[in-house]
N, C-alpha and C positions, 0 to 999 in steps of 0.2 A: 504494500500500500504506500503510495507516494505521499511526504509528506505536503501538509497542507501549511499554503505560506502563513506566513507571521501569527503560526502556532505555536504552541507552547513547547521547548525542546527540557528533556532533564540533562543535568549535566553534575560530574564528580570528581572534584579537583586533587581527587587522594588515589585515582585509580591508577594502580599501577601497570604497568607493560603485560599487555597475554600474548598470546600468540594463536595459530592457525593451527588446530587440532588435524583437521583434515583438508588436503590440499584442493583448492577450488582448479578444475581443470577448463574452466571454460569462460566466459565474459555473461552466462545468461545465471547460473543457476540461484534462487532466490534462499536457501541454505545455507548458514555458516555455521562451523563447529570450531570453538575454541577452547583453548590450553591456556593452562595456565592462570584463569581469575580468583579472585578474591574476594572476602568480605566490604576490601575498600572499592566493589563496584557496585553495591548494595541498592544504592539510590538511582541505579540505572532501569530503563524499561517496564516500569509495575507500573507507570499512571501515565506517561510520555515522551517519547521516541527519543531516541541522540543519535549521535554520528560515530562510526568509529576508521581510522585510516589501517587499512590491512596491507602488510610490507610497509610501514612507515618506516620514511627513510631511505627507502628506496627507489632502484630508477622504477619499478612496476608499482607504487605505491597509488593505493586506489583508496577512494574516498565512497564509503555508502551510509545509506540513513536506513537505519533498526526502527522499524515501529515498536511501539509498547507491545509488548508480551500476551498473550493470553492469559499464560501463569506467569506468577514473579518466577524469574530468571533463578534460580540457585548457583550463586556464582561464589558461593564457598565451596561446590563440590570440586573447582577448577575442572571443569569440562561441561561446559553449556552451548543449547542448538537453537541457536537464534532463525525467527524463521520469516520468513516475505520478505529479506533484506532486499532493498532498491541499491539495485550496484550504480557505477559509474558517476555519485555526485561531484559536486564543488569542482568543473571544469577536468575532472580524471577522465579515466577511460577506465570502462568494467573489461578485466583481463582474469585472465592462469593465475595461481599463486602456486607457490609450493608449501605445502605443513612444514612447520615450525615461524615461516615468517613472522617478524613484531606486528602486533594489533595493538593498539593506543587508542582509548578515547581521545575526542580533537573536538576544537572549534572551527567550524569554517567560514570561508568568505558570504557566505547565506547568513549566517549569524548576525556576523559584522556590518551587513549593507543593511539587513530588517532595521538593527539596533539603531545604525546611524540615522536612518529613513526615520522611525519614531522618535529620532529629537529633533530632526530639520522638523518632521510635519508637529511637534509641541511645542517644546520650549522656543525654537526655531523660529516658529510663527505668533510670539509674542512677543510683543515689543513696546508695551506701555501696562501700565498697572488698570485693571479692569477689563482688557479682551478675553473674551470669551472665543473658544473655541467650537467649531460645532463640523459635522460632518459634510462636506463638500463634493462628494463622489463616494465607488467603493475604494476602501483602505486611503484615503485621502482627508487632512482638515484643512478648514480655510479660519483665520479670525475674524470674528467681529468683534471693530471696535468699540468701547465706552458707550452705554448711551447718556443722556444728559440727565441729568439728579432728578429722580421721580420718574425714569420710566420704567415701564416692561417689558420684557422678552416675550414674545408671537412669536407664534411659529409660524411658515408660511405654505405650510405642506410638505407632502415629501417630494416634490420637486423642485424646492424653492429655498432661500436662506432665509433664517429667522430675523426678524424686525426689532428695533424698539421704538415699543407705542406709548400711548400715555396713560397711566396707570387705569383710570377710569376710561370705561365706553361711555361717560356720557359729557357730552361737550354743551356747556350751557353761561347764559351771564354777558356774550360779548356778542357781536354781530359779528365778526369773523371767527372760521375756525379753519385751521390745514389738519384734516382727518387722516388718519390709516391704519392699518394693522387687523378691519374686519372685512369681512364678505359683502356685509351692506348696511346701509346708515338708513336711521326712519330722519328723516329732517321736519321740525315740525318749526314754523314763524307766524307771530301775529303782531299788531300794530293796532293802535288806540286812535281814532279821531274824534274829537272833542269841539262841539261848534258854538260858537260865541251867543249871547243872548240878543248882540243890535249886528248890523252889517254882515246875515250871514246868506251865503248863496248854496244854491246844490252845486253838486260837483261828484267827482271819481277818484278813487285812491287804486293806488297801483302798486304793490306788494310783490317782490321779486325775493326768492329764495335756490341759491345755486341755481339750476337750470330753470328753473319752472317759475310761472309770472299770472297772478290774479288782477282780473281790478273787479270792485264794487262800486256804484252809484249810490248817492246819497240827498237825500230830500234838501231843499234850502227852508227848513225850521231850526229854532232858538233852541238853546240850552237842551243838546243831547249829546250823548258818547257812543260813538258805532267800533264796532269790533270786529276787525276784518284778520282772518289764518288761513292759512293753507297747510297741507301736510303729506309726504310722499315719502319712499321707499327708494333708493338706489344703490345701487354695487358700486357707483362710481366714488372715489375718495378724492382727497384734495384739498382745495380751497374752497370751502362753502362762505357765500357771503348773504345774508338779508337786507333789503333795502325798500325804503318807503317814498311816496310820493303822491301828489293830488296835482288834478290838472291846473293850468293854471286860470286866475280869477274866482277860484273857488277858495268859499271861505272854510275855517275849521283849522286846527291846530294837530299835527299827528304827532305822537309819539317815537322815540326811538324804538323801534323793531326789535324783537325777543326772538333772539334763536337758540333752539333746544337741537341737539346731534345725539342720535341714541347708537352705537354701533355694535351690529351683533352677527356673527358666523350661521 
């Protein structure tokens, strides 16, 4: 069984030199019998895979990767039958051995490029206090950086990078808002007109929220207050603004515009 990349390898830095029980006659077979282990290879093969170099040292010296075992190895009996070895790794070639050659546990250059690889893609890719990390591809991160004091991490699906949005879904209090970080916003505006007791005319007010635009008519009588809203549903985020107006030569007083942003997936 091949191993699987930037899995988990054991490894046992007390293991001493074994050797080749029975001589490999050929570059395929997935059998190895060796001589010579020990108690100091203990931590080897019962939970996951290592390498070991057979004829280390020499000019045929080959490099293969051990899957974890069935059973734990008994490698104090000094003669153990390692089994489904993948011959040929770390740029070797799977060949002949003869019995007795050294066998060594080893690290190899597959080690070394995983290892390096998971600090370029971590600490690598941090470079100020508060990026976050998040997954970017398979086996791949990208950072994101800081967001600004008060907000939240969104996710943007799994096709997408996470956001930071504003703590709250709901946006309220100002006539502008720059929304993001939901699927869709209810937008809700209304606006006050208030008509004087002497000099007052009919007339229209005209109520404009992000995309969408009302107007009402209104009677020319004294001392009343009309209450004009609208209110809709969109995907679209952004700049939402509300805004008010009456035509002109009409009397009455409008109010500043109330906008409410609800945002929700």
């Amino acid at each position: 069984m091949a191993r699987t990349a930037y899995s988990r390898n054991s490894y046992d830095g007390g293991a001493v030199q074994a050797s080749l029980a029975t001589a490999l006659t050929d570059g395929v077979g997935t059998t190895v019998v060796l001589a010579n282990t020990s108690a100091s290879w203990d931590s080897l093969g019962t939970t996951y895979g290592f390498w070991l170099s057979i004829g280390y040292g020499l000019q045929s010296e080959e490099k293969v990767y051990v899957p974890a075992q069935s059973s734990a190895p008994a490698w104090s009996t000094g003669s153990v039958t390692l089994l489904n070895v993948v011959r040929g790794q770390d740029n070797t070639t799977a060949q002949a051995h003869d019995a007795s050659v050294p066998v060594v546990v080893v690290m190899t250059a597959t080690d070394l490029n995983e290892a390096n690889y998971a600090v370029a893609q971590t600490v690598g890719k941090v470079t100020a206090q508060g990026d976050i990390l998040y997954g970017s591809g398979a086996n791949a991160l990208a950072a994101l950086t800081a967001g600004t004091a008060g907000k939240m991490l969104t996710s943007g699906g799994p096709s997408a990078a996470p956001t930071w949005v504003d703590a709250s879904n709901v946006w309220t209090g100002a006539t502008t808002y720059t929304v993001s970080g939901f699927a869709n916003y209810l937008v809700l505006a209304d606006v006050v007109l208030t008509q004087p007791a002497t000099a007052f005319t009919s007339g229209a007010v005209t109520l404009s929220a992000g995309s969408k635009t009302v107007s009402q008519s209104y009677p020319g009588t004294a001392n009343w207050v009309q209450y004009i809203s609208t209110s809709f549903v969109t995907s679209t985020g952004g700049s939402i603004t509300a805004s008010a107006s009456k035509n002109t030569g009409a009397s009455g007083t409008l109010s500043t515009p109330t906008l409410t942003v609800i945002g929700f997936n």
